[in-house]
Every structure is written in C-alpha cells, then in structure tokens.
C-alpha positions as CSV (number, residue, x, y, z in Angstrom):
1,X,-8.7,-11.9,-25.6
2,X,-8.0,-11.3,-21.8
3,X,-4.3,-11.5,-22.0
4,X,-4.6,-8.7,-25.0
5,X,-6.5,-7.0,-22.7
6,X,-4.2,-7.4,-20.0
7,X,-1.7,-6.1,-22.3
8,X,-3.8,-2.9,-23.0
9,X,-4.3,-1.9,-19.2
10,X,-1.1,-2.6,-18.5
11,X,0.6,-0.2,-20.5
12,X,-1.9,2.5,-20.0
13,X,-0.9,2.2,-16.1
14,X,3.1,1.5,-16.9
15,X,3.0,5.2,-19.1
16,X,1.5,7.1,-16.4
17,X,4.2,9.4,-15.0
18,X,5.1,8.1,-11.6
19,X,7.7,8.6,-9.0
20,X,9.7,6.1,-11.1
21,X,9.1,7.5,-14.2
22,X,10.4,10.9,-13.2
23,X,13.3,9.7,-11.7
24,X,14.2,8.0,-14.5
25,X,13.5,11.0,-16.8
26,X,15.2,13.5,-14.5
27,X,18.7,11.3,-14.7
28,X,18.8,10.9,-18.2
29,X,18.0,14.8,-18.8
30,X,21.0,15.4,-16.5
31,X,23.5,12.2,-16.8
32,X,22.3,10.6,-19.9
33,X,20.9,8.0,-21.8
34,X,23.2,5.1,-20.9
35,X,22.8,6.4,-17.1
36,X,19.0,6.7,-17.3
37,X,18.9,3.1,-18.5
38,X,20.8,2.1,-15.9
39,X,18.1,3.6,-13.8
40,X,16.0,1.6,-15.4
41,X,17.6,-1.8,-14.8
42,X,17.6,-0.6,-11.1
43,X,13.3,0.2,-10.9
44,X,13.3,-3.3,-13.0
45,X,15.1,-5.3,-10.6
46,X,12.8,-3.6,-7.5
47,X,9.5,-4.1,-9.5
48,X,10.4,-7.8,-9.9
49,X,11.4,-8.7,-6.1
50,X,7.6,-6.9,-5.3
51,X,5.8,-9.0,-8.6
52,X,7.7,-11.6,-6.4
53,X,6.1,-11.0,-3.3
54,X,3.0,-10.7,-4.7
55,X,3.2,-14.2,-6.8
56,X,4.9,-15.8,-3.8
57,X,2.7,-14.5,-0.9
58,X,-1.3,-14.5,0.3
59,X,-3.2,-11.5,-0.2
60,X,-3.0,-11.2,3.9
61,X,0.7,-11.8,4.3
62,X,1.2,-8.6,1.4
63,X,-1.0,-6.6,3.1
64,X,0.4,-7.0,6.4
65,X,4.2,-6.6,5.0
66,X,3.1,-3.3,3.5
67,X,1.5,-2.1,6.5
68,X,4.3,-3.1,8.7
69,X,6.8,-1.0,6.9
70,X,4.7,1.9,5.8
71,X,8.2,3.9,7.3
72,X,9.4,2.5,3.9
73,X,7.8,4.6,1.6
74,X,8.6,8.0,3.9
75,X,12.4,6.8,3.4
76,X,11.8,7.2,-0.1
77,X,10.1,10.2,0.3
78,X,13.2,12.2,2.2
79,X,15.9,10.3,-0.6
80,X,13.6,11.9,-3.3
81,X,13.5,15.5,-1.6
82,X,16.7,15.0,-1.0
83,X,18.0,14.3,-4.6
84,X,15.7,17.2,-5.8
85,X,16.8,19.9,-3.2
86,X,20.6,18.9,-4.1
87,X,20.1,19.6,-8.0
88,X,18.1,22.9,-7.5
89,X,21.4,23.6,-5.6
90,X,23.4,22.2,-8.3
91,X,21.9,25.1,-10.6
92,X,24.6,27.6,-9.1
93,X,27.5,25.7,-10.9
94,X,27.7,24.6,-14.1
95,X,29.9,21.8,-13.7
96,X,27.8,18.4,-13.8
97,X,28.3,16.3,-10.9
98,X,29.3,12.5,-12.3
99,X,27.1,9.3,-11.0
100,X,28.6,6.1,-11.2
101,X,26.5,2.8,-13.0
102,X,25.9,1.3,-9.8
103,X,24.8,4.8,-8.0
104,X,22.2,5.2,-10.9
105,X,21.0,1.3,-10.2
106,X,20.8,2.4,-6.6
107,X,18.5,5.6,-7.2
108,X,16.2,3.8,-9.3
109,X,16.2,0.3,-7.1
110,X,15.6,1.9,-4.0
111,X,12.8,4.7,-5.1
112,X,11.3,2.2,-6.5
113,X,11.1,-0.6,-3.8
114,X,9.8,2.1,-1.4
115,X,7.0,2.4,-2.6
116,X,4.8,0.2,-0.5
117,X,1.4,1.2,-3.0
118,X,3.1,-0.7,-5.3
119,X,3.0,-4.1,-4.5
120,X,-0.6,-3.4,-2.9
121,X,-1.3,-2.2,-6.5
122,X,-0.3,-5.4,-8.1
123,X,-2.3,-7.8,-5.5
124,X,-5.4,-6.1,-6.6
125,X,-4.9,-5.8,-9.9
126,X,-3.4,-9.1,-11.2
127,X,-6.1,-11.6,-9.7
128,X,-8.4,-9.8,-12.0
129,X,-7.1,-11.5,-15.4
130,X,-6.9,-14.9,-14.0
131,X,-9.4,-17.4,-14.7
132,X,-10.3,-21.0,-13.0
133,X,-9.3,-23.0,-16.3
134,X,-5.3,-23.0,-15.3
135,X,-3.7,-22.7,-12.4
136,X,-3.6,-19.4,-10.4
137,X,0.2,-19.9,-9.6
138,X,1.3,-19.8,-12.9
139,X,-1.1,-17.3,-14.4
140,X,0.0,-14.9,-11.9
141,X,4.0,-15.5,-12.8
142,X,3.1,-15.0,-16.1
143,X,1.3,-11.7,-15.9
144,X,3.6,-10.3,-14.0
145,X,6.4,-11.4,-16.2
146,X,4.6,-9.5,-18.9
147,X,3.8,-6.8,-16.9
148,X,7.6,-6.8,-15.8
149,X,8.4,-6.6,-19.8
150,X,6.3,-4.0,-20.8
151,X,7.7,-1.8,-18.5
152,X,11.4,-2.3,-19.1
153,X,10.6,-1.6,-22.5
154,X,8.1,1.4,-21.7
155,X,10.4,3.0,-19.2
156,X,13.8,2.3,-21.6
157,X,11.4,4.7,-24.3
158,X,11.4,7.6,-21.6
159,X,14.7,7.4,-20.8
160,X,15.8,7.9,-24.4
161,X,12.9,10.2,-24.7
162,X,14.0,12.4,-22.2
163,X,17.9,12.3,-22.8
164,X,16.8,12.9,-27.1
165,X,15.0,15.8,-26.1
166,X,17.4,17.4,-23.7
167,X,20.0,17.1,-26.6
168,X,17.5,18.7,-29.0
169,X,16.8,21.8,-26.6
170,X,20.3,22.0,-26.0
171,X,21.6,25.6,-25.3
172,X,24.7,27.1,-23.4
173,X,22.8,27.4,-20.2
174,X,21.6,23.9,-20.9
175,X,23.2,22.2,-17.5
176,X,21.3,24.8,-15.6
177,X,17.8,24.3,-17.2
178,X,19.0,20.3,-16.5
179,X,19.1,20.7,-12.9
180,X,16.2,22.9,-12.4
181,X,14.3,20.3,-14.4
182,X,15.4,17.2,-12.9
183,X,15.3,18.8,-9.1
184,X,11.7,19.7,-9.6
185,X,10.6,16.4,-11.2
186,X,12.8,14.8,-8.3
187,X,10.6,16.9,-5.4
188,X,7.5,15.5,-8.2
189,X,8.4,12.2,-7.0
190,X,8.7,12.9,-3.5
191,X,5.2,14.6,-3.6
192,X,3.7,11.8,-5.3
193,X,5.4,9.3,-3.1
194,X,3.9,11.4,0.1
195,X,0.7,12.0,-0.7
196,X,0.2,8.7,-2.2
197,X,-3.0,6.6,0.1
198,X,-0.9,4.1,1.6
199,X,1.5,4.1,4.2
C-alpha cells in the first residue's frame, strides 16, 4: 500500500510542467520526436546522478552541496533565456536550424542538473515512504529507481505529445508558430528556474 502510494505521488509531481518538461516539449515541437527523446535520455541521465546523490549522501552533506553551488541553477537560468531569446529570433526565418543527438542530450542534461531544488526535493520527499522494517539504503535505491522510471516514461509521453500535436496543427507558417512556442516555453523555464526558492 505505501509503494502504490508512492507510485501515486510520484506521478502527480513527475506530470507537473517544470523547467524540464518544457524543454523537452519545446524541442520536440521544433526538432522532433526522435530529438525530444533524446532530450529526454539527457534530463534522465541528470535526474539519476542527483537520485544518486541523494541515495549516496547525508541529508547535511546534500544540503550543503546545494547551497554551495546555488550559482548552478543561475547558469541554468541564462542557458534557458538564452535558448528562448535565440528561437523568438529564429521566428524571422523560416529555415529550421538542425541540433545534433548529442546537442539535444546536452540541453536536456544540463537544464536539468542545474537545478539545485531538485535534489533538495528528493531528500525531503523520499525518506517519507520508508519504513524501519528494511533497510533505509536500499528502500531509498529503490524509490528512486521507480521514481527514475516513471518519469522516463511520463516525460517520453510529452515528448510524443508535443511533436503529435505540432504535426496535427501543422500549417504553412507552422516553423514560425514553432519557434514562438518553443522560445516562450524556453524563457517558461528560465522563469521557473529563477524564481524557484532555492538557490
């Protein structure tokens, strides 16, 4: 009963749009699907180095880590109002620009692993399914390999969301309405990153 539980919280928190989220949906609106999932393998591999940290670390030694590089997140911050500002731009030409596999990895690896509320996030809120019956070690690498899996497979659905709908709405101005999309959910992102308690 507390793991379906688990389950149940987890995915109400994994399909509440967040920075990562948006930039996932913003590259498969403009790039695709195959390039939003690739997006999606780079947030993936960032959310399990934090799950890491917080499996692998005290409480203290995470909160300390995030405070001491609180200048991550506002790197994240000007990369996000930087990818937004440059697709706005990107509105005056038609042409789409072309991203390479490992550039979409990057985008999503890096906005993802700069966001220091993150791994906070988890250190409060994985302790709270864990009982006294088994040990705490393994509970917690278990959680947070189902927490891992639920939001590969939550965050894979948005990216072929995203790239299904943009074919569906797809009209001759369509690259322009893509990058006036994308850069606003990109400066979304950024905003969220910002304003975002800690760091």
């Amino acid at each position: 009963m507390e793991i379906l539980a688990f389950i149940l919280v987890s995915i109400g928190i994994i399909i509440i749009p967040g920075p990562n989220v948006l930039v996932i949906v913003s590259t498969s609106i403009v790039h695709g699907k195959v390039r939003g999932l690739q997006t999606v393998a780079g947030t993936s591999t960032a959310m399990l180095i934090q799950l890491g940290i917080v499996a692998l670390c005290t409480s203290w030694f995470v909160t300390t880590l995030v405070n001491g590089f609180f200048w991550l997140k506002w790197l994240g911050v000007i990369y996000l109002f930087y990818l937004g500002v440059n697709h706005l731009l990107a509105i005056r030409s038609v042409a789409k620009t072309q991203i390479s596999a490992v550039g979409t990895f990057q985008r999503g690896f890096w906005v993802s692993l700069t966001n220091p509320k993150t791994i906070l996030f988890f250190s409060a809120f994985l302790p709270q399914f864990t009982t006294t019956a088994i040990s705490y070690e393994l509970q917690i690498a278990a959680l947070s390999l189902i927490f891992w899996f639920l939001a590969v497979v939550l965050d894979s659905g948005y990216a072929l969301l995203a790239y299904k709908l943009s074919t569906i709405l797809k009209t001759k101005n369509m690259p322009k309405y893509q990058y006036g999309v994308s850069g606003v959910l990109y400066l979304s992102a950024g905003t969220m990153l910002a304003t975002s308690k800690h760091g």
